[in-house]
C-alpha positions as CSV (number, residue, x, y, z in Angstrom):
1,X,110.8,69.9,55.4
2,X,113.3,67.7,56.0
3,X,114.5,67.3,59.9
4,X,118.2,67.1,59.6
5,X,118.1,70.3,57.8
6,X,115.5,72.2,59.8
7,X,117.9,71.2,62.4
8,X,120.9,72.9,60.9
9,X,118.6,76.2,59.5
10,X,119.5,75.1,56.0
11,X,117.3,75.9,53.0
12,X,117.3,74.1,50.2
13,X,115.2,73.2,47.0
14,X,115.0,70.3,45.2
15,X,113.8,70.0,41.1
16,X,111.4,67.4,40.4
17,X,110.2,65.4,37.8
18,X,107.2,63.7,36.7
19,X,103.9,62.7,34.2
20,X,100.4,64.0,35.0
21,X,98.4,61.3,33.9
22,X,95.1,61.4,32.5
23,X,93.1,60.8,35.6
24,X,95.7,63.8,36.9
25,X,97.3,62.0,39.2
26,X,101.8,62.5,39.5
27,X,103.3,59.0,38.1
28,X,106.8,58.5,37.8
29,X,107.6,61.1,39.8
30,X,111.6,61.5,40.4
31,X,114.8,63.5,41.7
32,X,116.4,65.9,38.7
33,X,118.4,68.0,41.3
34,X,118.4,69.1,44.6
35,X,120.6,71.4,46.6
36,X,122.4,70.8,48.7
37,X,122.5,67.5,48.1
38,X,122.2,64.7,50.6
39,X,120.0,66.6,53.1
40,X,116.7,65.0,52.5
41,X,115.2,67.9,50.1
42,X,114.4,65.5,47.2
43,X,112.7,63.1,49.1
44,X,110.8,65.6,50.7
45,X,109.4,67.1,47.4
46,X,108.9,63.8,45.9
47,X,106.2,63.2,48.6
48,X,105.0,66.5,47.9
49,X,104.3,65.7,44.3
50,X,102.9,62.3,45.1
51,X,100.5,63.6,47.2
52,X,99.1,66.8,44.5
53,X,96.6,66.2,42.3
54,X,96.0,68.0,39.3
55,X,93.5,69.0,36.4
56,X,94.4,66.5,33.2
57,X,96.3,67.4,30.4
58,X,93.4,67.7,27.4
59,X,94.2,67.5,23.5
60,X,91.5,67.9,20.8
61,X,89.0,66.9,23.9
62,X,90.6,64.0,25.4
63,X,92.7,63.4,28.1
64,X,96.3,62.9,27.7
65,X,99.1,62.4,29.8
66,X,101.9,65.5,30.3
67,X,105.4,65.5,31.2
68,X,106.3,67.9,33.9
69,X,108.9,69.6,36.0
70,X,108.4,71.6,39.4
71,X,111.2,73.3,41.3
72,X,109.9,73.4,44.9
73,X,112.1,75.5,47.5
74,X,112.6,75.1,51.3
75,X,113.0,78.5,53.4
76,X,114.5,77.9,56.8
77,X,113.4,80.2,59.2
């Protein structure tokens, strides 16, 4: 969660891109949207994703890599 918005009590959520490659790890991961902007949300998720791990995309039994998208919200509380 990013400080400066835990801070204020604001929650946010930020839309994320990225590839699942074929070992499964996130590649290329980036920013698509985040509201509100300029609070730190985006960043926060992108080191969310870049820290996941995930089962590999498989077509006709081999590994391939898959284009993804993940919204991931913030609750202040």
């Amino acid at each position: 969660f990013p400080e400066v918005a835990q801070q204020a009590g604001v929650s946010g959520l930020a839309l994320i891109t990225f590839v699942v490659d074929k070992s499964g790890v996130p590649q290329d991961v980036k920013i698509k949207q985040e509201r509100p902007p300029d609070l730190g949300f985006g960043e926060a998720a992108v080191k969310v994703m870049q820290a996941m791990r995930f089962t590999p995309g498989m077509q006709r039994d081999k590994a391939v890599n898959v284009p993804m998208q993940q919204k991931i919200s913030f609750s202040a509380q």
